[in-house]
C-alpha positions in Angstrom: 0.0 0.0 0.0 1.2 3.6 -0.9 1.1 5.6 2.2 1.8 9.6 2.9 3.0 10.4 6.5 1.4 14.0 6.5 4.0 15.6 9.1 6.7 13.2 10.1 7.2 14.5 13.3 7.4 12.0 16.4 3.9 10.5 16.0 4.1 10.8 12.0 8.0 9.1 11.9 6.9 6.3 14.3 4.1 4.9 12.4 5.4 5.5 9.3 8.9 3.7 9.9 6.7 1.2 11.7 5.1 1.0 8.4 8.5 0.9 6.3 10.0 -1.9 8.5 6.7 -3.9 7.2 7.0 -3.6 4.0 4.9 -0.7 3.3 5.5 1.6 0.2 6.1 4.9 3.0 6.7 8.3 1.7 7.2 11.6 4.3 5.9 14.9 3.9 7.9 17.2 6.2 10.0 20.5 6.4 13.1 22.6 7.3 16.0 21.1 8.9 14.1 17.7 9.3 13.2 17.3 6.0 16.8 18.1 5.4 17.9 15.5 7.3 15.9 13.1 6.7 16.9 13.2 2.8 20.6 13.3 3.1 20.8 10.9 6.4 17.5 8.7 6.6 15.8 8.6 10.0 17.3 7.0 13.0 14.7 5.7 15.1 15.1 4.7 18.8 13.8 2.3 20.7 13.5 -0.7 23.5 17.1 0.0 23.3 18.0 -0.4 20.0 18.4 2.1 16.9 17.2 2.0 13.2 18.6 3.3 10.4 15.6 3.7 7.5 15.6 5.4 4.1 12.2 6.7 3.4 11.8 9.0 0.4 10.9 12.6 2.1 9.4 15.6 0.4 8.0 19.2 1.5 5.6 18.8 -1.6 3.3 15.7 -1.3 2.3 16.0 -4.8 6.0 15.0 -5.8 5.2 11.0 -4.8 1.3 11.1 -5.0 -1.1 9.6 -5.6 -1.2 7.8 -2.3 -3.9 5.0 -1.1 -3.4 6.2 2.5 -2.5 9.9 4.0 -1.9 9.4 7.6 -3.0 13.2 8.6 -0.1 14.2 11.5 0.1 18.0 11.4 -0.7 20.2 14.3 -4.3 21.2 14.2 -3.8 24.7 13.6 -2.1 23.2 10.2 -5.1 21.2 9.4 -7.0 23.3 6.3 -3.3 24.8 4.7 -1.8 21.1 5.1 -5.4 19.6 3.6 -5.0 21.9 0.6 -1.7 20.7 -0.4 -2.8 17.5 -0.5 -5.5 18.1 -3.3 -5.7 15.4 -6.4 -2.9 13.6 -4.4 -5.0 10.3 -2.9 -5.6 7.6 -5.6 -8.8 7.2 -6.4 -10.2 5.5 -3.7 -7.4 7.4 -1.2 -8.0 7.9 2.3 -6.8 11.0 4.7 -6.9 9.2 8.3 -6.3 12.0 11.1 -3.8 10.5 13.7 -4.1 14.5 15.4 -5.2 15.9 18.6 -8.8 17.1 19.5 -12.4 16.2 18.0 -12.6 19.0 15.6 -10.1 17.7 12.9 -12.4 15.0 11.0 -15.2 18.2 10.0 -12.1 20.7 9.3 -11.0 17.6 6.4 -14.3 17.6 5.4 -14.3 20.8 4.2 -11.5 19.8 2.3 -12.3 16.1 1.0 -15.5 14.3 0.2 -16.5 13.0 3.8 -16.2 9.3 2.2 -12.0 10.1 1.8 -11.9 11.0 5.5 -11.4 8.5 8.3 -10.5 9.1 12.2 -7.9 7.7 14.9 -5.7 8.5 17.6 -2.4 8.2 17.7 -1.5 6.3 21.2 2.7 6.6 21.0 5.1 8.4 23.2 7.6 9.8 20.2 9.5 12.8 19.7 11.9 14.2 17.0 15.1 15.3 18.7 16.8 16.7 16.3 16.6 17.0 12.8 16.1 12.9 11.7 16.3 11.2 15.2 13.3 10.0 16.6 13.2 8.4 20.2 10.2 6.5 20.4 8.9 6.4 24.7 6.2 4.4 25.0 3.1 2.6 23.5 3.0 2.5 19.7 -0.5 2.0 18.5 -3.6 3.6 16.2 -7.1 3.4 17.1 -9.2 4.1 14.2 -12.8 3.7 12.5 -14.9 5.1 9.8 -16.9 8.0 10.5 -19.8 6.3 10.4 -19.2 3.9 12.5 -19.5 1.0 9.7 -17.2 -1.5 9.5 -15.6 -1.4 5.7 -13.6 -3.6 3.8 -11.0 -0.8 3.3 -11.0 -0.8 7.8 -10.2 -4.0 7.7 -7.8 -3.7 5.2 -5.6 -1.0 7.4 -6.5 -3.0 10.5 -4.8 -6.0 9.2 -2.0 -3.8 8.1 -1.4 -1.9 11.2 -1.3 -5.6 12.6 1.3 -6.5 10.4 3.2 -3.8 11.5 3.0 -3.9 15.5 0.2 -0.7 15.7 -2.8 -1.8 15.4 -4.9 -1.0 18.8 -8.5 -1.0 17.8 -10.4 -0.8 14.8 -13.8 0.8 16.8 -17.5 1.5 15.4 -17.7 4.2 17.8 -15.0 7.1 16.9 -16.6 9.6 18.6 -16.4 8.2 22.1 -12.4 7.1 21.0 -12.0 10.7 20.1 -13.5 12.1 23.2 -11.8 9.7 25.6 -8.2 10.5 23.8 -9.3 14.0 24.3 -9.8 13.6 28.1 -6.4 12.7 28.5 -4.9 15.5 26.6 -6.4 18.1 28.5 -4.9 16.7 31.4 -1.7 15.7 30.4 -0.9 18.8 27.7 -2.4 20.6 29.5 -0.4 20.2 33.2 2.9 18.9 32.1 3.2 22.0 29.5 2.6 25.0 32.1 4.4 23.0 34.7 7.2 22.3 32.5 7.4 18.5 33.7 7.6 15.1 32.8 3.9 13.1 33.2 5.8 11.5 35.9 6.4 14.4 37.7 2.8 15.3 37.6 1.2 12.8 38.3 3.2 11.8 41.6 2.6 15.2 43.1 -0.7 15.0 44.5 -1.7 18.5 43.5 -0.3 18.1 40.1 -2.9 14.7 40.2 -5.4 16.3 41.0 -5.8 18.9 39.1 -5.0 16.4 35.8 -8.0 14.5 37.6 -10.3 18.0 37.2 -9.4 18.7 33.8 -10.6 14.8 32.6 -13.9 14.9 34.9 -14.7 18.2 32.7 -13.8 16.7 29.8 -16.2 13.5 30.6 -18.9 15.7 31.6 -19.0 17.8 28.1 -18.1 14.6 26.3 -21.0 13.0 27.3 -23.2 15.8 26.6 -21.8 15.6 23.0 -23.2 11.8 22.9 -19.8 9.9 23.8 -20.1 6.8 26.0 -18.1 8.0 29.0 -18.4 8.3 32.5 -16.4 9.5 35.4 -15.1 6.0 36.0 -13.0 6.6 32.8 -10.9 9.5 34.3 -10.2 7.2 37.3 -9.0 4.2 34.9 -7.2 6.4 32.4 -5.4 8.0 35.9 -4.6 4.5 37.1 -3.3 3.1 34.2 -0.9 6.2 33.6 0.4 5.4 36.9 1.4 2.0 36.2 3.3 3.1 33.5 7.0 2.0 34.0 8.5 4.5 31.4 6.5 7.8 32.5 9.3 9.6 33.3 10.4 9.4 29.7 6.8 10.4 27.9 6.8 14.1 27.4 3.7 15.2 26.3 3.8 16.8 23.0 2.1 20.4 23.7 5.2 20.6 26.7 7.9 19.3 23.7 6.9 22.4 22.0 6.9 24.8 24.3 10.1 24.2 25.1 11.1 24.9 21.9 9.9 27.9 21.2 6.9 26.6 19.0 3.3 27.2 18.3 1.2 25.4 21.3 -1.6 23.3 20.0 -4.1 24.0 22.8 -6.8 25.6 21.0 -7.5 21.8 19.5 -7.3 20.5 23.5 -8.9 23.3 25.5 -10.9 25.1 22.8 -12.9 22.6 21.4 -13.6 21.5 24.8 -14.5 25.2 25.9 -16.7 25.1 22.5 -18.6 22.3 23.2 -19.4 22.9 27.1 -20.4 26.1 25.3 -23.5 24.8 23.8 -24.5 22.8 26.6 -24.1 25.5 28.8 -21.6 23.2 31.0 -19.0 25.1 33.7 -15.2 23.5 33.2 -13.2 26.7 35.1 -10.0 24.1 35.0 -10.3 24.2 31.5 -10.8 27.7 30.8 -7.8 29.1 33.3 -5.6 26.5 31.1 -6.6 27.7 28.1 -6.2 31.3 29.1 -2.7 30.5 30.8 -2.2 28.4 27.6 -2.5 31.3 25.7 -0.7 33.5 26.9 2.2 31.6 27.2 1.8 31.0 23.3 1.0 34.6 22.5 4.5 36.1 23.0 6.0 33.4 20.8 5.9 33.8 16.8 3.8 31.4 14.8 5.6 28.9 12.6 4.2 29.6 8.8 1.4 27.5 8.0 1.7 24.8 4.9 1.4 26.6 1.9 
């Protein structure tokens, strides 16, 4: 299968040299000094220990390789419509753009783009991050759970399920992608969302109890607007998604990626987090104050920094 990683940064390189080692026809769509990189040197990728050298052809124009019977959609969500345009009359003709990106908001944005039967869902569960320029240390987890919009189960699913099997990702092919999407959601906002203004580790967060805490108020909002929105989720998922996080041996390593980029300087992807949650408690007139003083604290800790360009 011919597959476009649509921003090869940690989440995009994983799956896509997850992909490569499998056998998969992988191309990357990236920029700047990675993209540099990547063509002259390959990317190194490691993990459990080990490191891999791969040679996947990389572009900043996804035209140059297209067209492509997969897009894996990785961009930051404030990318979404600039990096959709670039991809126009680049899928084959029965192509699909799969969003692997942060929030609830991204599958309608592609929409606007594509026909709604090109455009499928998922969340990327993977602890990845570039760096520098080609080197990719992968954390912790490594897998895609994805469905149709619709909730049917396709011939083309099944097809990427059995190839994200193939190549060690595959968590769950669901029929219900909005309560995925919601759930992946809750555990943004309190991740991002803590370990970025508290410039920490999810280790370090969630062992101080106040830090715990207030990750635990951010997910019960979340849950509560969620669940007005129609996803199956209750309270009891906060406390399971806090427990498991806990058990994580690795945590100290996984750096959630909204604190990778602030500490480099770059745009913060909250408004995908904390805005579409703020947006939705909107219209079901729902109080989340822990999510608004993020987003506001958020902001203003993005405002002073300049924007990266957008895709062109």
């Amino acid at each position: 299968m011919k597959i476009l990683i649509m921003g090869a940064g940690g989440i995009g390189a994983y799956y896509g040299a997850k992909l490569k080692l499998a056998g998969e026809d992988v191309y990357f769509c990236a920029r700047g000094d990675h993209l540099r990189a990547l063509k002259e040197r390959g990317l190194v990728m490691r993990s459990g220990g080990g490191e891999t050298l791969l040679a996947i052809p990389s572009t900043g124009d996804p035209a140059e390789f297209a067209p492509y019977d997969l897009v894996l959609f990785c961009v930051k969500s404030y990318d979404t419509i600039a990096a959709a345009r670039q991809l126009l009359g680049c899928l084959a003709p029965a192509g699909v753009v799969m969003t692997l990106q942060n929030g609830v908001e991204n599958e309608d944005a592609l929409c606007t783009v594509f026909s709604r039967e090109s455009v499928m869902g998922g969340n990327a569960r993977v602890g990845a991050e570039i760096v520098a320029p080609g080197i990719l240390v992968h954390s912790g987890y490594g897998y895609i759970e994805f469905g149709e919009l619709d909730g049917a189960e396709t011939p083309r699913a099944l097809r990427f399920a059995e190839m994200f099997r193939r190549a060690g990702i595959l968590g769950d092919l669901t029929r219900d992608l909005k309560t995925i999407r919601w759930i992946k959601l809750m555990g943004n906002n309190g991740t991002n969302c803590v370990c970025a203004l508290g410039r920490c580790s999810l280790a370090r967060a969630i062992n101080d109890r106040d830090g715990y805490e207030l990750m635990r108020q951010l997910m019960l909002e979340t849950v509560a607007v969620g669940a007005a929105e129609g996803a199956k989720m209750s309270a009891d998922d906060a406390e399971k998604a806090l427990r498991r996080l806990s058990k994580i041996s690795s945590l100290d390593k996984i750096r959630p990626s909204t604190l990778q980029d602030a500490e480099r300087g770059k745009p913060l992807e909250y408004d995908a987090i904390t805005g579409a949650i703020i947006r939705a408690a909107d219209r079901h007139g729902i109080a989340v104050p822990a999510t608004r003083a993020m987003h506001a604290l958020l902001k203003l800790l993005d405002g002073g920094r300049p924007r990266m360009p957008a895709a062109s």
